[in-house]
TORFI-312715 format. One record per residue: residue in one letter; x, y, z negated of N, C-alpha, C, O in turn. Coordinates in pm, whole numbers, plus 50000, padded with zeros to 5 digits. Example, Ala and Ser with C-alpha at 12.3 -4.5 7.8 and 13.67 -1.06 7.14 Angstrom:
BEGIN
a513194943149220512304955049220513204967049220514244966849154s512854977549292513674989449286512905000349213513415011449196
This chain:
BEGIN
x102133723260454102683728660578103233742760550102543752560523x104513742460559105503755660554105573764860711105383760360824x105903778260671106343786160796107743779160856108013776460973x108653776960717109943767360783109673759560891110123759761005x108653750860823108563736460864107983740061084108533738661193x106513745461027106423752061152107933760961245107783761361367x108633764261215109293771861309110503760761328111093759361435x110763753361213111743740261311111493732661413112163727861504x109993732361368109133722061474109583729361614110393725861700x108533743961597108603751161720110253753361786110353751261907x111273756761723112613756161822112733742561816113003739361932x112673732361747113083714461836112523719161942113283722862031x111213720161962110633717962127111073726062230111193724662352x111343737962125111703748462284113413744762349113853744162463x113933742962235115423738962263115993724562290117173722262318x114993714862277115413703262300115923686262174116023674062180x116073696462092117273690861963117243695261872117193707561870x117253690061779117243690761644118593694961596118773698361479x119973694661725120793701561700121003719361716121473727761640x120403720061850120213731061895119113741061839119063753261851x118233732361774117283740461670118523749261533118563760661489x119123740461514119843743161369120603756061418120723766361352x121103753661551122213763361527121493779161581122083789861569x120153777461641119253788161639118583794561508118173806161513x118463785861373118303788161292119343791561185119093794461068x120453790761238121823788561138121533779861038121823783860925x121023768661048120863759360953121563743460955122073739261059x121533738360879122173724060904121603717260979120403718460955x121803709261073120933696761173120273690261069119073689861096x120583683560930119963675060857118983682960823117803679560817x119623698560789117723705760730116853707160815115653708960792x117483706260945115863706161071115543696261057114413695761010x116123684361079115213670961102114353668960926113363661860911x114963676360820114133668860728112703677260736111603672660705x113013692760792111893698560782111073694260884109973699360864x111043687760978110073685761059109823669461002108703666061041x110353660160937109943650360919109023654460815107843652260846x109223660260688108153665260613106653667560661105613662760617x106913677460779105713681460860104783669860891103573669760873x105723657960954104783646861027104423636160925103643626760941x105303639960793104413633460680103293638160615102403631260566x103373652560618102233655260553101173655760662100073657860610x101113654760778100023655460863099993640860947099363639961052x100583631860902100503621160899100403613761046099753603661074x101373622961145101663622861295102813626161322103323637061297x103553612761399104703616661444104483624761553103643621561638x105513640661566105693649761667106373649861758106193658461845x107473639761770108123636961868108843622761888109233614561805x108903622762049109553608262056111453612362057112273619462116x111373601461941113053602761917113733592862000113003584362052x115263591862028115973585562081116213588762234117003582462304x115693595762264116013600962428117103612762408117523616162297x117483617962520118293624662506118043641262465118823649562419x117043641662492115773653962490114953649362382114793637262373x114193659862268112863656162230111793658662296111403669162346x111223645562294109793649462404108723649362238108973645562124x107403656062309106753657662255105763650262249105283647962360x104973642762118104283632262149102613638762112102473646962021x101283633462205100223638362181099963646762076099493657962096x100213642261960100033647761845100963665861877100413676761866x102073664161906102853674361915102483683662001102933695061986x101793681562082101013687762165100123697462142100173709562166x098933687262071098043696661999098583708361902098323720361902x099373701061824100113711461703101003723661780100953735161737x101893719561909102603734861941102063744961951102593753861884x100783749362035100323763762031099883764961924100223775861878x099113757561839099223765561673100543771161619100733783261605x101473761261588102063767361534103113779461618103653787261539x103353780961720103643789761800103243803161781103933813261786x102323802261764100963813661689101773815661536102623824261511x101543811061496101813810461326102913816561339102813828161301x104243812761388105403819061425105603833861477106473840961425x105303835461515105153847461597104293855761535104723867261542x103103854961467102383860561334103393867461269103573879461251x104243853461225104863858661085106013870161182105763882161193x106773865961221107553875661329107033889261352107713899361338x105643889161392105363901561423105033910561276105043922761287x104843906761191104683913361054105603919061039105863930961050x106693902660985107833912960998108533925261043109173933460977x108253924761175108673933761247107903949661184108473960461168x106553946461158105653958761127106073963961036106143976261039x106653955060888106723962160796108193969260805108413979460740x109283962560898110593969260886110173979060971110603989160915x109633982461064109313996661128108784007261065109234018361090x107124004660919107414013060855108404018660783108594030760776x109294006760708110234008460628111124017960696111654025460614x111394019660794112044031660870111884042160960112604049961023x110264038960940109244052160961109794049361142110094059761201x109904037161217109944039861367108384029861398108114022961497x107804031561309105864028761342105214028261233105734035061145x104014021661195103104023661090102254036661122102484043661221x101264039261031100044050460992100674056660902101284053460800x100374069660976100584077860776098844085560802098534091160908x097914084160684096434086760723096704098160598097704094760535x096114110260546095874120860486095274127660527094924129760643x094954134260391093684143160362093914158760361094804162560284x093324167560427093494180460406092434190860431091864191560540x092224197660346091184209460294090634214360492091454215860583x089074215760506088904220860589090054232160654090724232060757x089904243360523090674257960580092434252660624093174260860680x092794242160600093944236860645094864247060717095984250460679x094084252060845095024260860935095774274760860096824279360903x095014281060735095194287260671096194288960620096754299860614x096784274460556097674274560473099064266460554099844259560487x099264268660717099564258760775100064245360739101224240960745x098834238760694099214226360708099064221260788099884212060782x098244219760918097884217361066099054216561158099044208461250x100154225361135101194224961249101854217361179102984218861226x101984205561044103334199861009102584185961091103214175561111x101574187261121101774171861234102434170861349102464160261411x102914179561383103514186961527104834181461465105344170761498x105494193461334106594184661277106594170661246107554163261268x105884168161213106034151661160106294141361312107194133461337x105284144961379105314140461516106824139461581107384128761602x107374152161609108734152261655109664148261592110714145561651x109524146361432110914133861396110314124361392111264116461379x108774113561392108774101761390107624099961503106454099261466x107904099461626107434099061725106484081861726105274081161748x107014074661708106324062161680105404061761585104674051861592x105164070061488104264068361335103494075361422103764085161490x101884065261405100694072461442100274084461288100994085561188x099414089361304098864102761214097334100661217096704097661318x096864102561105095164101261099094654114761005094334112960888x094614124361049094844134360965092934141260976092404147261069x092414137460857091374139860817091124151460699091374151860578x090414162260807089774174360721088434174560684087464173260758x088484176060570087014177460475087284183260357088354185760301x085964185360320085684191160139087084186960076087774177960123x087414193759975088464186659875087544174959791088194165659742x085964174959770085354165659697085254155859761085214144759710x085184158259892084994144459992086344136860012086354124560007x087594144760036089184140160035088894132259898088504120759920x088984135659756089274131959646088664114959655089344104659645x087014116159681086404104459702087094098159846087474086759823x087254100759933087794093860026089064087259984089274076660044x090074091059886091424085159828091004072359758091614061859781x089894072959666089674069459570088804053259585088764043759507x088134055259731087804044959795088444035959842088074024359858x090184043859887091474037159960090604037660077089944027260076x090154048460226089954049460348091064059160379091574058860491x091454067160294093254075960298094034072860191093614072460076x095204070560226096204071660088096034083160071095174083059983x096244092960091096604108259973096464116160061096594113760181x096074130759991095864139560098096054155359940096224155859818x095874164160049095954175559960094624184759964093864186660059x094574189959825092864189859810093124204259741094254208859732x091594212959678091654224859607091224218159483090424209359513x091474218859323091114216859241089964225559202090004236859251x088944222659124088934207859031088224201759109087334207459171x088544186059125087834181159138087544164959013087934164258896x086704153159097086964143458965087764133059013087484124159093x088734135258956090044125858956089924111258902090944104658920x088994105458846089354092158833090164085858876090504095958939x090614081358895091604069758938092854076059016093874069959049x092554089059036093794095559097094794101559004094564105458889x096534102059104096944112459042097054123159160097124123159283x097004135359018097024148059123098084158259056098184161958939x098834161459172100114174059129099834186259151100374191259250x099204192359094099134206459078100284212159203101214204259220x100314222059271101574227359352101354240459356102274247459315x100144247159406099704264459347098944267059388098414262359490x098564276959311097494287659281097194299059400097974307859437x095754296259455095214311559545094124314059459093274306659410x094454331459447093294338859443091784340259507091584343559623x091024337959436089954338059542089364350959529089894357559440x088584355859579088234373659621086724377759651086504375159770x085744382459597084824393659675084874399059792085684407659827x084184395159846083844402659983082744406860093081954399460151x082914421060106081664423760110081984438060250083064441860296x080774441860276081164450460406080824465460335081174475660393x080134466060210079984480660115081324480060044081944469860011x081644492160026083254493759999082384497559852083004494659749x081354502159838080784503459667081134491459587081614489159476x080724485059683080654468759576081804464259558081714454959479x083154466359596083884459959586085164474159518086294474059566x084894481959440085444491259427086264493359242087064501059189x085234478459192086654475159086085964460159057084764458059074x087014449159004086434434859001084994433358988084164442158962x084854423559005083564418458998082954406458927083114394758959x082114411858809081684401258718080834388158750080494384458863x080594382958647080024367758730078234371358675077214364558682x078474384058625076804387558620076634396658764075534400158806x077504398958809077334410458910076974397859020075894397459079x077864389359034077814381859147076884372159158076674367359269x076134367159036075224361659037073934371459068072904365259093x073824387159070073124396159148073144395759244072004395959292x074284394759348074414398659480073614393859557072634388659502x073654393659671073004385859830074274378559890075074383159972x074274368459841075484360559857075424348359971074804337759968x076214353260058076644340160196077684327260175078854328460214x077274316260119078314311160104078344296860187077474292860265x079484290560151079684288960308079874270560196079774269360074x080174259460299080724245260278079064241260250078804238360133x077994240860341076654237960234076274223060234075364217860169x076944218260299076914200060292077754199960158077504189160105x078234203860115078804201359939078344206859870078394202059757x077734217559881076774226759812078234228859679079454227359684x077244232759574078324232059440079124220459405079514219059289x079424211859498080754201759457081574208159511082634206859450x081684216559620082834218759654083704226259521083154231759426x084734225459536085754229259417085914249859369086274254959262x085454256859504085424269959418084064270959373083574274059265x083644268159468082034269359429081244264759250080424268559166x082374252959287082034246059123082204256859035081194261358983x083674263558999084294269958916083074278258902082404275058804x082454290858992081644297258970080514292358945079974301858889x079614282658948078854276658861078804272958751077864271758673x080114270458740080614268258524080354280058524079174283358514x081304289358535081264302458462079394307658462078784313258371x079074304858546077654311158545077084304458500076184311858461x076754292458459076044284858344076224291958181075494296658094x077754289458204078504298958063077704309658006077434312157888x077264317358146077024327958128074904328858057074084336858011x074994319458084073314315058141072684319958233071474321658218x073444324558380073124324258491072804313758593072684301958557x072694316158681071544310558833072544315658955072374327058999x073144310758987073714314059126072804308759251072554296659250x072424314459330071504312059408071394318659574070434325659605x072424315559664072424321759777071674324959900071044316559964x071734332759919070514337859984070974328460169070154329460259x072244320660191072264319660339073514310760313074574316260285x073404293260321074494282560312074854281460416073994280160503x076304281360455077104279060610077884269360614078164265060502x078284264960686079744254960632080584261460675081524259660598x081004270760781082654274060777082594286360720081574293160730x083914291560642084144306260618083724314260771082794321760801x084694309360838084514317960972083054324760967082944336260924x081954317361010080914317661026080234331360882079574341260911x080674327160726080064334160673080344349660689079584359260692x081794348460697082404363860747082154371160833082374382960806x081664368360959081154371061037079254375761001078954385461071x078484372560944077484372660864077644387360746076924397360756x078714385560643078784396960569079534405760669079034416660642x080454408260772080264417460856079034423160931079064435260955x078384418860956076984424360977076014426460917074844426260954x076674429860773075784431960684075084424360588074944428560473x074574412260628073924401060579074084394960439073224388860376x075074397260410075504397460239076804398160242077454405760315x077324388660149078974390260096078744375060078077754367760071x080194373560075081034358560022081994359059931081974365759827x082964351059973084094350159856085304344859969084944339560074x086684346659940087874341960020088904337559948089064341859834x089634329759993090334327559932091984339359974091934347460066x092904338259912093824349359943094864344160071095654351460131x094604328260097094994328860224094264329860365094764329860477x093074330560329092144332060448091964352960449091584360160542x092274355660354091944369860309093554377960392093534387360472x094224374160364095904375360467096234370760621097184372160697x094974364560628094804356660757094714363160922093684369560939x095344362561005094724370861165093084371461155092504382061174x092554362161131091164354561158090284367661060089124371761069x090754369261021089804379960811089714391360950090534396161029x088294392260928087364408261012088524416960980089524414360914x088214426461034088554444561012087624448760993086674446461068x087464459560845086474466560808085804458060691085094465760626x085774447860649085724443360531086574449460390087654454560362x085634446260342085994452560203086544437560072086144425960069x087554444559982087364426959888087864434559720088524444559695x087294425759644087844426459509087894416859403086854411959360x089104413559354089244404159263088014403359195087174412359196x087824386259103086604385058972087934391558858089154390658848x086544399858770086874404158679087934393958593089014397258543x087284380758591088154367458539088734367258642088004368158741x090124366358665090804357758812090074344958804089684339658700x089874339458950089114330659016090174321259103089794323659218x091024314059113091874307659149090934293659208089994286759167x092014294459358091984279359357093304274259376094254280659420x093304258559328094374257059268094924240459433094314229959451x095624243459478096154235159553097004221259479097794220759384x096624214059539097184201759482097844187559575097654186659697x098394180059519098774164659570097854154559559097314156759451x097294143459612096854134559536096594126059562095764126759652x096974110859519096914100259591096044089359465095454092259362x096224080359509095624070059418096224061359275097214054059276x095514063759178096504059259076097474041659103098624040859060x096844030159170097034021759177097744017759296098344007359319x097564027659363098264019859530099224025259549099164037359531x100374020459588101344031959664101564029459762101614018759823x101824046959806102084049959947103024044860021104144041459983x102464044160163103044035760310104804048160304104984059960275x105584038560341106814054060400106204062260483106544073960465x105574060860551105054069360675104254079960547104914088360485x103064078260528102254084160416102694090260328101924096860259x103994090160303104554093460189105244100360225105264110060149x106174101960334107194111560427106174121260482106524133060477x105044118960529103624129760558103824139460421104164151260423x103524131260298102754137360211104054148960178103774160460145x105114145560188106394155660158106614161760229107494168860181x106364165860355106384170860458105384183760429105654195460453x104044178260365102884186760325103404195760272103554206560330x103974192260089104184194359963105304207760006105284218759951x106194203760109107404215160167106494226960210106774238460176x105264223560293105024232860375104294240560258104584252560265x103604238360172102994245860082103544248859990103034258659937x104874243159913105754246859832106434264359931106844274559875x106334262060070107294276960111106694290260178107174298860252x104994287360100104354297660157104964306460026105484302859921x104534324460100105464332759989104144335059859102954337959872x105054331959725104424330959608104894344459533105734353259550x103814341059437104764354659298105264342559234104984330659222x106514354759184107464345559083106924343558933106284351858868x107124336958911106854330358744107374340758633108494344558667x107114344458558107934347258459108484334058351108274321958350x109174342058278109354332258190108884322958098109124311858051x108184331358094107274321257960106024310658009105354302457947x106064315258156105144310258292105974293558306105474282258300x107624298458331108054284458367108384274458252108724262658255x108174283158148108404270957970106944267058004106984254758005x105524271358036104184267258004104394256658132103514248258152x105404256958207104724249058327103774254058424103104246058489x103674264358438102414272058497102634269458663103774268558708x101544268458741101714267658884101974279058976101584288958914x102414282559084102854294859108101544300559179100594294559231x101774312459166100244323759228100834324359429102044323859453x100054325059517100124328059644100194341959664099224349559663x101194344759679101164360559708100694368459794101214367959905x099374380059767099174385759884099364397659968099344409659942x099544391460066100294401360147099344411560236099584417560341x098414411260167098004424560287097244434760199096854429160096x096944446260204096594457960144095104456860183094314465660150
């Protein structure tokens, strides 16, 4: 049993004829009648009474129309689904993006995305970059944009650029030339994402280095939002770390103090979807939409020998 076969069946009945089927199908009269005779051979029931002037439908045909009616219209409506993604006038586009999201505005390109494809729903899920990475990797999002490092198995991921991450603290002593990863493994440190604890991706970095070091990072007070920890080392309570777009941000206290790691401390923004699947148009017109908005935040320029290495560009910061 064919979709053909089913949909000749279904226009004979609705139209009457095995002529009037054909020319609804643009097909020959002989290819309707053979496709529906096929049908009642392989199911071993004649579907209609022939020789009247009309096809009537015989018991058997009966039972079989709302199935295949169904079946028809199935396939129809697919169709229809996939040419609507194909031109982005419906489908999902689902992605992933870093809690601090608002930071780096990626939050307002759903607004854009929204107003040129008004029909494409949006599933736009913020979490950890470790939880995005595993969420890709499961296929519950095609792709989303994350902070490196994380573990990429099965993904690919495009590097796009580099933020500084920063000291910060409410003693202007402490922050009065970089800061080592023996110093900071001293401090009274507020740090913030504590449902990821050290998976999260800066956090990690400073745990290598402090292993390196044969240090113990050990915070005295786990939060999950920056907001929250900043607010905390403003009142004294310890220090954290920022990144240089949350550090440029309306939201960043007044009266805070900050200073680069002695090592620059980068986090590194990225693309990343799944090595095996590819992306929906919708998902994929999202994900470029992203890639623009973070490709045109203002960067430092490369030097030369920066753009022969391939190097990713630094986030430039803009505030004193």
């Amino acid at each position: 049993m064919t979709l053909n076969q089913l949909r000749a069946f279904v226009e004979a009945q609705r139209l009457g004829s095995f002529t009037a089927a054909a020319d609804a199908l643009v097909m020959a009269q002989a290819s309707v009648s053979e496709l529906v005779r096929r049908l009642e051979d392989e199911l071993d029931a004649q579907l209609f009474v022939r020789g009247s002037r009309r096809l009537t439908l015989t018991a058997a045909g009966r039972e079989l129309l709302p199935y295949a009616q169904q079946a028809v219209h199935a396939s129809e409506s697919g169709v229809d689904a996939v040419r609507a993604v194909g031109s982005l006038g419906g489908g999902t586009a689902t992605f992933g993006v870093p809690r601090n999201a608002d930071y780096y505005l990626l939050s307002s390109l759903v607004q854009t995305f929204h107003m040129r494809y008004p029909a494409v729903r949006v599933r736009l899920v913020g979490q950890n970059s470790a939880e995005t990475a595993a969420t890709i990797a499961a296929g519950e999002i095609e792709a989303g944009m994350l902070i490196l490092p994380i573990d990429d198995e099965d993904l690919v991921i495009r590097p796009l650029l580099r933020d500084e991450v920063y000291y910060v603290s409410a003693d202007p002593a402490r922050t009065e030339k970089p800061i080592t990863i023996r110093q900071f493994a001293q401090a009274t440190l507020v740090l913030y994402d504590a449902h990821y604890g050290w998976k999260d991706p800066t956090r990690r970095q400073l745990a290598e280095r402090a292993q390196l070091a044969g240090l113990k990072l050990e915070p005295v007070i786990e939060i999950e939002h920056v907001e929250s920890a900043l607010k905390l080392v403003a009142a004294g309570i310890g220090d954290t770390i920022v990144s240089g777009a949350v550090l440029t941000s309306e939201a960043f206290p007044a009266g805070l103090h900050t200073t680069p790691f002695a090592e620059p401390l980068y986090d590194t923004i990225a693309l990343a979807q799944h090595r095996g699947r590819p992306l929906s148009n919708a998902t994929r017109e999202f994900a470029r939409l992203a890639e623009d908005t973070i490709r045109h935040l203002p960067v430092v320029p490369l030097t030369r020998a920066e753009q022969r290495a391939g190097a990713v560009p630094l986030i430039a910061r803009n505030r004193s």
